[in-house]
C-alpha angles and dihedrals in degrees: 000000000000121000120258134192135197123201112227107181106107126037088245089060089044084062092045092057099042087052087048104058083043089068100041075051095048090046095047087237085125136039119247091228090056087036095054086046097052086041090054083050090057098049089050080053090053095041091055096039100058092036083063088047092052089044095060099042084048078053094047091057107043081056091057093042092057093047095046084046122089119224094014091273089165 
């Protein structure tokens, strides 16, 4: 079989790639059990993906907390 990557990196790609491995399913051109497996990948890469993104905008406003704060409480 040939190799095949998906690229995981934005949640975009992440769809692409879930739609992706539906239609290699659908086709019988994967197995459900390799399928489940590279699904269950994708939703590890979501999952991390959005936790980053909530990460910097809570660092974003944390920034803007501290500049709009006087004496540095925070």
């Amino acid at each position: 079989m040939a190799r095949r990557r998906l690229n995981l990196s934005s949640p975009r790609e992440v769809r692409k790639s879930a739609n992706r491995v539906a239609n290699m399913l659908i086709n019988d051109e994967l197995e459900a059990k390799t399928a489940n497996a590279v699904l269950y990948a994708c939703n590890v890469c979501l999952t991390s993906i959005r936790t980053d993104e909530q990460e910097r905008r809570l660092d974003e406003l944390e920034k803007l907390v501290k500049e709009l704060t006087p004496n540095d409480r925070f």
